[in-house]
TIVO-2410 file (N, C-alpha, C; in nm, 3 decimals):
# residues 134
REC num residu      c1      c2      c3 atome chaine
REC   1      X  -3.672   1.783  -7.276     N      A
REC   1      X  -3.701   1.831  -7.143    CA      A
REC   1      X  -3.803   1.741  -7.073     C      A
REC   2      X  -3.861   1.668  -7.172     N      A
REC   2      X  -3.960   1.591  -7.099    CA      A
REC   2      X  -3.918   1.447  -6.983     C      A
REC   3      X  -3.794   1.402  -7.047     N      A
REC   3      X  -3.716   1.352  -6.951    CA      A
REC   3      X  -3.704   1.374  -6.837     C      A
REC   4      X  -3.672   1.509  -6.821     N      A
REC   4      X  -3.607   1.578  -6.696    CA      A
REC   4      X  -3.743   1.607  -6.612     C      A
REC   5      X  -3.863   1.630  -6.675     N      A
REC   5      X  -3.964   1.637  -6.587    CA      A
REC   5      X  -3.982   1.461  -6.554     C      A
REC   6      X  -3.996   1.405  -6.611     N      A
REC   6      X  -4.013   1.252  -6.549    CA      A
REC   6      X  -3.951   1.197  -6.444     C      A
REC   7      X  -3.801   1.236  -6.459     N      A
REC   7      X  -3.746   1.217  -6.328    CA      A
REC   7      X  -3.760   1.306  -6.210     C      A
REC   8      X  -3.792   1.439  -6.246     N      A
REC   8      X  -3.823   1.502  -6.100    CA      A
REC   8      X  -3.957   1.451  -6.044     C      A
REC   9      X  -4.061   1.403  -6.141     N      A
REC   9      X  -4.181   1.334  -6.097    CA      A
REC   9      X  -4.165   1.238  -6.004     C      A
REC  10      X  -4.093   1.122  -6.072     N      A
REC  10      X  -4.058   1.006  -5.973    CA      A
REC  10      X  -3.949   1.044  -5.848     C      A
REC  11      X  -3.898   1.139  -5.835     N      A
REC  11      X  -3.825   1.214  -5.726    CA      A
REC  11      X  -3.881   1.217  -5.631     C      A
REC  12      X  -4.036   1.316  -5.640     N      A
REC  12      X  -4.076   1.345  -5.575    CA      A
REC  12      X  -4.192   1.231  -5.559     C      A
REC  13      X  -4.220   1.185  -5.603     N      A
REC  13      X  -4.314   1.067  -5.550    CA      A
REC  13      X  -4.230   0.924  -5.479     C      A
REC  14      X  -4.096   0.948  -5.495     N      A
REC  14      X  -4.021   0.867  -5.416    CA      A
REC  14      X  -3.997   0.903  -5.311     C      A
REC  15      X  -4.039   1.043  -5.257     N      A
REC  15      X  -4.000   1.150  -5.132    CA      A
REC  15      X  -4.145   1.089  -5.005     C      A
REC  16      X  -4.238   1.107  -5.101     N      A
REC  16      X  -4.394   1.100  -5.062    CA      A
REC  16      X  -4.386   0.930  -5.023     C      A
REC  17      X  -4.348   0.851  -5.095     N      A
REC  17      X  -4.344   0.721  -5.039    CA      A
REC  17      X  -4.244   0.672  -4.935     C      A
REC  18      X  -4.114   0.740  -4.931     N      A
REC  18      X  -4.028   0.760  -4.815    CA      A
REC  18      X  -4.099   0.829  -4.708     C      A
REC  19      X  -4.183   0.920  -4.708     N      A
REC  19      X  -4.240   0.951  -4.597    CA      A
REC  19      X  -4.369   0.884  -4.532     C      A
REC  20      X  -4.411   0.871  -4.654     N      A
REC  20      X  -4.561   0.727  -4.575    CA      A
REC  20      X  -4.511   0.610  -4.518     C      A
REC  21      X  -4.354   0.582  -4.567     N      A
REC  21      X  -4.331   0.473  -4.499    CA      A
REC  21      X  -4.279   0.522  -4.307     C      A
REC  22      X  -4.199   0.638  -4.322     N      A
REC  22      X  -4.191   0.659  -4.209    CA      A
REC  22      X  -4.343   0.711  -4.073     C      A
REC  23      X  -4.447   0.762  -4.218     N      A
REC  23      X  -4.514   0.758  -4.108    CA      A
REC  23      X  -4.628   0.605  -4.028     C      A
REC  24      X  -4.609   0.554  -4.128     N      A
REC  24      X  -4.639   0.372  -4.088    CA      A
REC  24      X  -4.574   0.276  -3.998     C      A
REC  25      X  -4.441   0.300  -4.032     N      A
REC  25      X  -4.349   0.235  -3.885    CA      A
REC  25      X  -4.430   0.391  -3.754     C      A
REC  26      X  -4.426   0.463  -3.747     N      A
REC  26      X  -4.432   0.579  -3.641    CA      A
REC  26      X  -4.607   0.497  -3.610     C      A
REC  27      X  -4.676   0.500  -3.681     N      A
REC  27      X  -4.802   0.463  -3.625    CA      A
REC  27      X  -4.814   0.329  -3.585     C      A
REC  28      X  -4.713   0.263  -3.640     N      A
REC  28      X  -4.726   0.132  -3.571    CA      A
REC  28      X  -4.640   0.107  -3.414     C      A
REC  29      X  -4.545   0.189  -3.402     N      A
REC  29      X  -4.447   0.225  -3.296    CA      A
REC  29      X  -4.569   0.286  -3.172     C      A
REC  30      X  -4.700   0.360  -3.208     N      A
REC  30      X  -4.782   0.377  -3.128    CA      A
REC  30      X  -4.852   0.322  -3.117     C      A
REC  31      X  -4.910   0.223  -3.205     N      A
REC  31      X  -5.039   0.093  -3.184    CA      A
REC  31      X  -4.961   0.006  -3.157     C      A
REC  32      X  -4.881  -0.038  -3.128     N      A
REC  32      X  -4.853  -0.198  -3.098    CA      A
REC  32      X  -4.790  -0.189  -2.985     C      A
REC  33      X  -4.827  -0.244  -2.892     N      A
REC  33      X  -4.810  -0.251  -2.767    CA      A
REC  33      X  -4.730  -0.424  -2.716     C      A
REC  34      X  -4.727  -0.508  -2.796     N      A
REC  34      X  -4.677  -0.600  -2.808    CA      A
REC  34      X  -4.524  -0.586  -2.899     C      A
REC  35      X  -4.380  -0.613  -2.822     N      A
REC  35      X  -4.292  -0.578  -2.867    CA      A
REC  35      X  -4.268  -0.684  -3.004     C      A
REC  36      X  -4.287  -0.810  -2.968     N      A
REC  36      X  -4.262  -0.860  -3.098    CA      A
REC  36      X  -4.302  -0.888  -3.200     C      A
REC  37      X  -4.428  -0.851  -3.212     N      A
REC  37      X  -4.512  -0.819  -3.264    CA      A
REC  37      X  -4.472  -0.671  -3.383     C      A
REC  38      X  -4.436  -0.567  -3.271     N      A
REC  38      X  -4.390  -0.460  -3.365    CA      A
REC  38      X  -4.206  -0.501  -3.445     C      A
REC  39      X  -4.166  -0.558  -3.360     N      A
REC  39      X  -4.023  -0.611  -3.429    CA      A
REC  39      X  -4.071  -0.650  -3.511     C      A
REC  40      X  -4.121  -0.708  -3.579     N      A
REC  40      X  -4.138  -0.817  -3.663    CA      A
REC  40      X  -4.192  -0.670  -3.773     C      A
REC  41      X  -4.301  -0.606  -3.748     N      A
REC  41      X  -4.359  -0.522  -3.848    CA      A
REC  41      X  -4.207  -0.432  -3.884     C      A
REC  42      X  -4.145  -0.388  -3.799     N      A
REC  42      X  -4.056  -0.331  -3.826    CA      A
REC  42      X  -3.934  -0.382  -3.902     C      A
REC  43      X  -3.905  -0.467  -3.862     N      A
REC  43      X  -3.819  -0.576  -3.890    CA      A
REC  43      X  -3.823  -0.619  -4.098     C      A
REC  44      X  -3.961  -0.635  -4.165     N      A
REC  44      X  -4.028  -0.618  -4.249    CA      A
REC  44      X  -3.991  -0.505  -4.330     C      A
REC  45      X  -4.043  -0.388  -4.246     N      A
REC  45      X  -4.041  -0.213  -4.326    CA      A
REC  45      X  -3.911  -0.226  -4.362     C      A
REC  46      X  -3.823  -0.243  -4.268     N      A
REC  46      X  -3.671  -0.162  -4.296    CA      A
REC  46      X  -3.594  -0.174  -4.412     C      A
REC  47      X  -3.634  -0.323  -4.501     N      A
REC  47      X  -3.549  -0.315  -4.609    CA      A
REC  47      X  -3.637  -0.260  -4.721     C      A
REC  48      X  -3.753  -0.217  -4.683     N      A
REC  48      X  -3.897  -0.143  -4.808    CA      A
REC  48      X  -3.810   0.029  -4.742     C      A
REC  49      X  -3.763   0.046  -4.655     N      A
REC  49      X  -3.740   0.161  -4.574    CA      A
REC  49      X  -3.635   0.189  -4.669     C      A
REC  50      X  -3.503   0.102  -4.644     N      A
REC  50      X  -3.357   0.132  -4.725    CA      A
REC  50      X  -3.400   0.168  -4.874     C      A
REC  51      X  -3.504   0.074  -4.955     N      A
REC  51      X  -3.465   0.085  -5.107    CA      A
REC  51      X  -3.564   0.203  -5.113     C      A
REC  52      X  -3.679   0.243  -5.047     N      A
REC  52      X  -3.757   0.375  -5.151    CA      A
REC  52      X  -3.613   0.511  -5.070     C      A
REC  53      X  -3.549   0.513  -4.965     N      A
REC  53      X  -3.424   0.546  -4.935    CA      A
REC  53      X  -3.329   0.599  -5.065     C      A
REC  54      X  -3.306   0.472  -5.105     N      A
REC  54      X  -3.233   0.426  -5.210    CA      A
REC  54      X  -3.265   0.514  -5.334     C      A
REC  55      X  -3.388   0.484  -5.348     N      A
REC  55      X  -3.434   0.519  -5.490    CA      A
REC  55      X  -3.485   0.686  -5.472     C      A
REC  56      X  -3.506   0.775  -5.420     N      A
REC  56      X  -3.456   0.902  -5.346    CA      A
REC  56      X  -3.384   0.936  -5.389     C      A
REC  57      X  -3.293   0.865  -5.313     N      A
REC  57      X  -3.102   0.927  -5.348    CA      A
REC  57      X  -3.081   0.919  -5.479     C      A
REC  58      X  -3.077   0.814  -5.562     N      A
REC  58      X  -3.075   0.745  -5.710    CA      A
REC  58      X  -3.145   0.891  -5.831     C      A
REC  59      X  -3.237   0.877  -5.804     N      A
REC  59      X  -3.365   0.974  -5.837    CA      A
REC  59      X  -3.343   1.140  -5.876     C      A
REC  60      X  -3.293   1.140  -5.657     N      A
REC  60      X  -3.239   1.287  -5.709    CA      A
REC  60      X  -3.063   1.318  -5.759     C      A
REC  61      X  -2.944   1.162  -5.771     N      A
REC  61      X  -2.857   1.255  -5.841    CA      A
REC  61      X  -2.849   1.257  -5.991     C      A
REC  62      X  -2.996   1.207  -6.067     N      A
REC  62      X  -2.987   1.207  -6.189    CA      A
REC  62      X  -3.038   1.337  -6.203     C      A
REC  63      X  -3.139   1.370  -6.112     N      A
REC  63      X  -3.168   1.499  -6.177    CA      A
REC  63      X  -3.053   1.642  -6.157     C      A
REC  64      X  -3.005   1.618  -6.027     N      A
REC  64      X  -2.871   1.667  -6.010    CA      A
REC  64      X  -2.774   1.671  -6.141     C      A
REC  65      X  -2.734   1.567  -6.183     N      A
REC  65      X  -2.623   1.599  -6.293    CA      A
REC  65      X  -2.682   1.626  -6.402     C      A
REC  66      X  -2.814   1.567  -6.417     N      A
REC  66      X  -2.876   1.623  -6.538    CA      A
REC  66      X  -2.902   1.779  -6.554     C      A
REC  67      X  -2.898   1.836  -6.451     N      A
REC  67      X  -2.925   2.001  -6.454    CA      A
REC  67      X  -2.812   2.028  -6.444     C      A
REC  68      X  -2.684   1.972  -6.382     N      A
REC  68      X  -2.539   2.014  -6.419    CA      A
REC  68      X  -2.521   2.116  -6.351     C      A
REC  69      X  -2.576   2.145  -6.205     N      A
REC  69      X  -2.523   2.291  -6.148    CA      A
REC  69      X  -2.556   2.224  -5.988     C      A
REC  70      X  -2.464   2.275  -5.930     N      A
REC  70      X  -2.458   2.248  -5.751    CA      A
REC  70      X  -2.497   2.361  -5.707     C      A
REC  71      X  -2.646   2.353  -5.583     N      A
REC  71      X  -2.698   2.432  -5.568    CA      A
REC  71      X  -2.613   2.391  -5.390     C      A
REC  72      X  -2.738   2.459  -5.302     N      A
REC  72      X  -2.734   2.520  -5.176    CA      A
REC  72      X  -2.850   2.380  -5.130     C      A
REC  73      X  -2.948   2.326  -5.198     N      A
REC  73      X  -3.034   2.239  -5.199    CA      A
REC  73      X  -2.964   2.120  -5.155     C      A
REC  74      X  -2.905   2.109  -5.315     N      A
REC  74      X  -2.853   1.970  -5.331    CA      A
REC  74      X  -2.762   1.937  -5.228     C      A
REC  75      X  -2.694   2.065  -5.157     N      A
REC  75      X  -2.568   2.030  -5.062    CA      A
REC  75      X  -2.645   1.995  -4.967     C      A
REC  76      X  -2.741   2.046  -4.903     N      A
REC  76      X  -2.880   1.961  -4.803    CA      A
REC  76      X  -2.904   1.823  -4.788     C      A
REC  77      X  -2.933   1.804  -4.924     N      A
REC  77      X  -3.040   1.715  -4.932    CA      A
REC  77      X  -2.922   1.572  -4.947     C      A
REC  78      X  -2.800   1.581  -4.948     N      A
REC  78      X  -2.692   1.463  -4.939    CA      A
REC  78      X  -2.675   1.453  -4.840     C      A
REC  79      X  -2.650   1.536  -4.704     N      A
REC  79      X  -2.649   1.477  -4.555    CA      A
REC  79      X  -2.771   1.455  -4.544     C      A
REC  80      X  -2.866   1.462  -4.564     N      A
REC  80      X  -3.004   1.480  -4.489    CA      A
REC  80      X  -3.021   1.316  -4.533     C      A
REC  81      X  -3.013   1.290  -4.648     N      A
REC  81      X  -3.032   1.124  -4.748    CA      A
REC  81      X  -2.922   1.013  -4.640     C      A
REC  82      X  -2.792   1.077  -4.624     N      A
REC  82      X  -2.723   0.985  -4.511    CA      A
REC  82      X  -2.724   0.967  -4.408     C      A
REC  83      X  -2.831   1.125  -4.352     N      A
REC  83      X  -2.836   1.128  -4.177    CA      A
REC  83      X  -2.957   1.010  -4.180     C      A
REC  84      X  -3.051   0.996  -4.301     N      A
REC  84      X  -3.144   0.897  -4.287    CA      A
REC  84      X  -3.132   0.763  -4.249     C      A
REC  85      X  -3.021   0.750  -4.351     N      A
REC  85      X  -2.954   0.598  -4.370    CA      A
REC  85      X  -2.958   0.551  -4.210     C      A
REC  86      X  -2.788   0.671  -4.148     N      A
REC  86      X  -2.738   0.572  -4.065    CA      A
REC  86      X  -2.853   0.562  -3.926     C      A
REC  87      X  -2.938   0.694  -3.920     N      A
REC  87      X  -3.031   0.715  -3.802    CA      A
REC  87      X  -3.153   0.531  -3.813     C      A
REC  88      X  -3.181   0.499  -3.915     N      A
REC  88      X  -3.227   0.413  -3.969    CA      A
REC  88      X  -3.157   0.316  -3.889     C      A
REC  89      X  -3.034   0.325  -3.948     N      A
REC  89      X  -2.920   0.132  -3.944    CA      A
REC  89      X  -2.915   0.149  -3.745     C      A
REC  90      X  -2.929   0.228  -3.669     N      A
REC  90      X  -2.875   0.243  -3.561    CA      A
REC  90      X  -3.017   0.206  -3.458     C      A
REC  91      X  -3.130   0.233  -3.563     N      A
REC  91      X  -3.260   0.206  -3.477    CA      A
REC  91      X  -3.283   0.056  -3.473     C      A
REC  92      X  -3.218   0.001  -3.596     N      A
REC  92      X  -3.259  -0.151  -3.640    CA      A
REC  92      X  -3.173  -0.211  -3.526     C      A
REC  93      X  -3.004  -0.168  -3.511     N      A
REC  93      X  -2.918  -0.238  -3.423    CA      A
REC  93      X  -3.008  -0.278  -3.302     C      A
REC  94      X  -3.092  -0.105  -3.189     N      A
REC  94      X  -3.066  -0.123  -3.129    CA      A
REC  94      X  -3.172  -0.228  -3.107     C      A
REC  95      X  -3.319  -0.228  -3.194     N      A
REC  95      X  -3.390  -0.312  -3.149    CA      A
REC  95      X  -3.353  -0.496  -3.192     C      A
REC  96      X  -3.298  -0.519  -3.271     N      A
REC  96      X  -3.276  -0.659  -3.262    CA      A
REC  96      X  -3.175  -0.690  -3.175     C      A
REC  97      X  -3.143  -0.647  -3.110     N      A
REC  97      X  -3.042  -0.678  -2.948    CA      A
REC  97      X  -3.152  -0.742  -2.846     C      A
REC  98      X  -3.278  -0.698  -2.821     N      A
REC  98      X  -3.336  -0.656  -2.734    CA      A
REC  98      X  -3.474  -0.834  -2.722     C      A
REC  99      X  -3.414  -0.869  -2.588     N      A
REC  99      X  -3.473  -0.988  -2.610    CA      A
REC  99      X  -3.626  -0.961  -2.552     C      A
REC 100      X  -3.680  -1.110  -2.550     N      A
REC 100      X  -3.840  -1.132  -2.522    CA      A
REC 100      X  -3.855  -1.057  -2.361     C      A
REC 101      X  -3.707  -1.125  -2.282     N      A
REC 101      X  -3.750  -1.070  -2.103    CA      A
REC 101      X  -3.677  -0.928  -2.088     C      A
REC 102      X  -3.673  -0.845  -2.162     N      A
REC 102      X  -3.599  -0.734  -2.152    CA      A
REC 102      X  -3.742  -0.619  -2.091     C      A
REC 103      X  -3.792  -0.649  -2.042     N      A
REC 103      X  -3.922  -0.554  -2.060    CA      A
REC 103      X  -3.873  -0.398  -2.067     C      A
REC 104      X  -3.782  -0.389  -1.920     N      A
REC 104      X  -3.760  -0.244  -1.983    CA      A
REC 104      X  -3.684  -0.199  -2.084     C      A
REC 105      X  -3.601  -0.302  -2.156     N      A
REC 105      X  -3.526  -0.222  -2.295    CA      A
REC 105      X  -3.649  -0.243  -2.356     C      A
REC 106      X  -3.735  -0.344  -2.384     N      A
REC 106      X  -3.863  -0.299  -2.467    CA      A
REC 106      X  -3.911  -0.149  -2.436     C      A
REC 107      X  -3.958  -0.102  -2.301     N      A
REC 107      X  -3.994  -0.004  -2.303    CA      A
REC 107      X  -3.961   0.131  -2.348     C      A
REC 108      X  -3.789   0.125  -2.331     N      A
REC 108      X  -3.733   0.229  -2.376    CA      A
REC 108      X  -3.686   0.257  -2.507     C      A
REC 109      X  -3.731   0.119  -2.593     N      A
REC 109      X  -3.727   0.151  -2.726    CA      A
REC 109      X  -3.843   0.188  -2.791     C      A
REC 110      X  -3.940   0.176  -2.716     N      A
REC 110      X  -4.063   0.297  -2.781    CA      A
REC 110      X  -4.035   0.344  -2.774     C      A
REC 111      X  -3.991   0.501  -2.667     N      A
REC 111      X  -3.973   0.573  -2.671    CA      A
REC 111      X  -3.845   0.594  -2.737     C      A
REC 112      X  -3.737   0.511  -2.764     N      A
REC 112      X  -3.638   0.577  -2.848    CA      A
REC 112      X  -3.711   0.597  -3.009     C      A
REC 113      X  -3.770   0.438  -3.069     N      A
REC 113      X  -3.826   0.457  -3.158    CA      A
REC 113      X  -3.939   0.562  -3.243     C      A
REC 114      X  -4.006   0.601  -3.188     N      A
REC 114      X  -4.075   0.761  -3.133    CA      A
REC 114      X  -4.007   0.873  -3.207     C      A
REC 115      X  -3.932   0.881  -3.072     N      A
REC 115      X  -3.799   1.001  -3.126    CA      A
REC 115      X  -3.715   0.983  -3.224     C      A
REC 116      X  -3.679   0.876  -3.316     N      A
REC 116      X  -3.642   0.832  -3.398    CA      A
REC 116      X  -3.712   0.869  -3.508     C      A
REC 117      X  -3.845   0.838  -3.527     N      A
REC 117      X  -3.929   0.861  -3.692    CA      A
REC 117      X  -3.989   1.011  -3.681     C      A
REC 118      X  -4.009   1.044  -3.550     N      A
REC 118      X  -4.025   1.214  -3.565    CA      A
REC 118      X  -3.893   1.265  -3.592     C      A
REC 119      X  -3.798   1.231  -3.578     N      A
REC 119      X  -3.667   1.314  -3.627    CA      A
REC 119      X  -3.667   1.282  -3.792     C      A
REC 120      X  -3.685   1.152  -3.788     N      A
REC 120      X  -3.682   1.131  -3.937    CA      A
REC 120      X  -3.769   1.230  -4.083     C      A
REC 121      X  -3.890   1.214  -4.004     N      A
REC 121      X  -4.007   1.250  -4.048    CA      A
REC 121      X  -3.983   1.466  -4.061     C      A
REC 122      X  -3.952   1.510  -3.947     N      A
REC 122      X  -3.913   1.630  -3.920    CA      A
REC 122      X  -3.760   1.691  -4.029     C      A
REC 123      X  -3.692   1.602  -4.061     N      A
REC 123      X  -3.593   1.574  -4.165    CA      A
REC 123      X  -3.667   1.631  -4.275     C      A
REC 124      X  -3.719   1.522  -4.306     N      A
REC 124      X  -3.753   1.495  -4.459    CA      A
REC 124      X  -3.847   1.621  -4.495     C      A
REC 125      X  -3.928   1.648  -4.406     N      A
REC 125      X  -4.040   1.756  -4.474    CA      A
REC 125      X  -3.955   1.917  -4.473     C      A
REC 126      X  -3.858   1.891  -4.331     N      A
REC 126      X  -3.817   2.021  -4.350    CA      A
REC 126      X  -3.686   2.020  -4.448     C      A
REC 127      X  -3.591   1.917  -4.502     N      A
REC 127      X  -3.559   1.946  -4.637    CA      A
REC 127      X  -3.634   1.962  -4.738     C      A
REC 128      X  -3.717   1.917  -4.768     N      A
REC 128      X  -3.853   1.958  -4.848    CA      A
REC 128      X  -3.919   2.048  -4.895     C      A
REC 129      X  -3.955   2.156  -4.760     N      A
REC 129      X  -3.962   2.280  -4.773    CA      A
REC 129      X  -3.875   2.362  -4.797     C      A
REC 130      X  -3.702   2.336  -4.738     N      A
REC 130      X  -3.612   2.401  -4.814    CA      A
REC 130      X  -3.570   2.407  -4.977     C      A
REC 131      X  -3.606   2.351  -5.034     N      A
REC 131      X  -3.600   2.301  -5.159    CA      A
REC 131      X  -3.703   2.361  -5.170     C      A
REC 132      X  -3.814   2.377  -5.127     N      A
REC 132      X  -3.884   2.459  -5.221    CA      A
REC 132      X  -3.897   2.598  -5.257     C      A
REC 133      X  -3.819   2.672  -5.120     N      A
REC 133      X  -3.751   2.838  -5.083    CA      A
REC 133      X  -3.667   2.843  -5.158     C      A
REC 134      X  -3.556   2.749  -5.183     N      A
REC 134      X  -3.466   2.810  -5.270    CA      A
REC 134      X  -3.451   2.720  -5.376     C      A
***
């Protein structure tokens, strides 16, 4: 059994580092006022973004088959792991489109970006807490 606690350990500390990362792009999406500047920070996160992502997903379907029973959780927590992904792949598109004289697509990708890691962020904790109700 001690197995099975090891991997829910690293589960959940892969949850906690998926979320510090989202809240680090989000605080940097509000301090940086220089767009390429934040591209670039962002630009950086996203593939540290995909693999603790990755290792999440990885994480929780060992403990999944290792407990051998499909809950109400687990059916959650598989869209919630893909709504991440693609909400992710669609933020990256839109900002590397977006050139140096674009000022206002710069502008409006703060604010998309914004609404982007609070959805993310609002995701993750509130699957989180569901998992812990049931």
């Amino acid at each position: 059994m001690d197995l099975m606690q090891d991997a829910i350990s690293v589960h959940i500390y892969a949850i906690y580092i998926f979320l510090a990362i989202m809240l680090f792009n989000l605080y940097y999406v509000f301090r940086k006022k220089d767009f390429i500047s934040l591209a670039k920070k962002l630009r950086f996160m996203t593939p540290i973004y995909h693999l603790s992502n990755a290792i999440v997903i990885y994480t929780g379907t060992i403990v999944a088959f290792y407990a051998q029973y499909f809950s109400l959780t687990i059916a959650l927590m598989i869209p919630a792991s893909i709504f991440l992904l693609v909400i992710e792949i669609k933020r990256y598109k839109k900002m590397r489109v977006i050139k140096v004289a674009d000022v206002e697509l710069q502008e409006k990708f703060y604010v998309y970006a914004k609404k982007i890691y609070l959805i993310e962020i609002a995701v993750l904790i509130s699957v989180f807490a569901i998992s812990k109700v049931f």
